[in-house]
C-alpha positions as CSV (number, residue, x, y, z in Angstrom):
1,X,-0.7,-9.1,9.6
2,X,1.5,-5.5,9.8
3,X,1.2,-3.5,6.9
4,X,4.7,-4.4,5.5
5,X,5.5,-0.4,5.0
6,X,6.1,-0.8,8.3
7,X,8.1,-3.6,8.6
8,X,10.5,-3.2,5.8
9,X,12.3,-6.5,6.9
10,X,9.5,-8.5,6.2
11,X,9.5,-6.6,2.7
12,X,11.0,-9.4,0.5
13,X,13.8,-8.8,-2.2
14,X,12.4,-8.6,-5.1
15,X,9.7,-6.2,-3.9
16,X,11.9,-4.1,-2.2
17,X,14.2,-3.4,-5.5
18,X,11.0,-2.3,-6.9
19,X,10.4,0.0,-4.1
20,X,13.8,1.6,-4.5
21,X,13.2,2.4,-7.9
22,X,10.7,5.3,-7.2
23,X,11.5,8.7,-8.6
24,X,11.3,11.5,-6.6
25,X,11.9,14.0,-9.0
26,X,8.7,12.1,-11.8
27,X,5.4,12.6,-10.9
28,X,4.6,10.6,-7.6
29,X,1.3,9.2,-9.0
30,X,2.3,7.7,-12.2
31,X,5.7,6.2,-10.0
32,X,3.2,4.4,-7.6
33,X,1.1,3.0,-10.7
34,X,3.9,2.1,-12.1
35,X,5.3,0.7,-9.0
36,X,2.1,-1.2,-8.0
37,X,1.8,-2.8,-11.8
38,X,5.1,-4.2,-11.2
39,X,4.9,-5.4,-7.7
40,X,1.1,-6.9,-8.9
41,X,2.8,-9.7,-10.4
42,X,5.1,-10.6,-7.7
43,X,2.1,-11.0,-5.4
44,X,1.9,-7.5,-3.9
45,X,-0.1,-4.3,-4.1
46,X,-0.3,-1.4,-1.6
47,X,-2.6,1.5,-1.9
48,X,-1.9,5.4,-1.8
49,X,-3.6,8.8,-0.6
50,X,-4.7,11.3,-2.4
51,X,-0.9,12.7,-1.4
52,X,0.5,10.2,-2.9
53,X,1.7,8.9,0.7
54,X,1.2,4.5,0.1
55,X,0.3,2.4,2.3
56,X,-1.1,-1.0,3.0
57,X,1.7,-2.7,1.1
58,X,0.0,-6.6,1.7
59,X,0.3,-10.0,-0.5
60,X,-2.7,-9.6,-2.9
61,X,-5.5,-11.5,-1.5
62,X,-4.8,-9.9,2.1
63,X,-8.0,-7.0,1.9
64,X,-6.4,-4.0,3.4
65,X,-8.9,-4.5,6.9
66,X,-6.7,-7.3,7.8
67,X,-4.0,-5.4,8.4
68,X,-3.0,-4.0,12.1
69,X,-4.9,-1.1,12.5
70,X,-6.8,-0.9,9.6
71,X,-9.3,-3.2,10.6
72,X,-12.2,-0.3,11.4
73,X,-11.6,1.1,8.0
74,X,-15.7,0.5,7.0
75,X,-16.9,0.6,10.5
């Protein structure tokens, strides 16, 4: 499975208008925990860096080393 960041057509609806409500002018790490507590219920989470750069958006239950190119992350 692709991280779904980076296929943003396999990103479905309701997930998406989440996505777009980020606030770039708030503080970008209480908009992704904000963001991931409402996707969480659809069936979604993601992760983020330190940079507040997500990634790893995957259907909870997916662990982030099934992803394409993740899968060496605890090697």
């Amino acid at each position: 499975m692709k991280d779904l960041f980076e296929t943003p057509e396999l990103i479905p609806d309701n997930v998406q208008s989440v996505l777009e409500t980020f606030d770039e002018d708030a503080d970008p790490y209480h908009e992704l925990a904000r963001i991931v507590n409402e996707i969480e219920p659809m069936g979604f989470t993601f992760d983020y860096y330190l940079d507040a750069e997500p990634y790893g958006l995957r259907p909870i239950g997916v662990e982030l080393v099934e992803l394409e190119g993740w899968e060496h992350i605890n090697d």
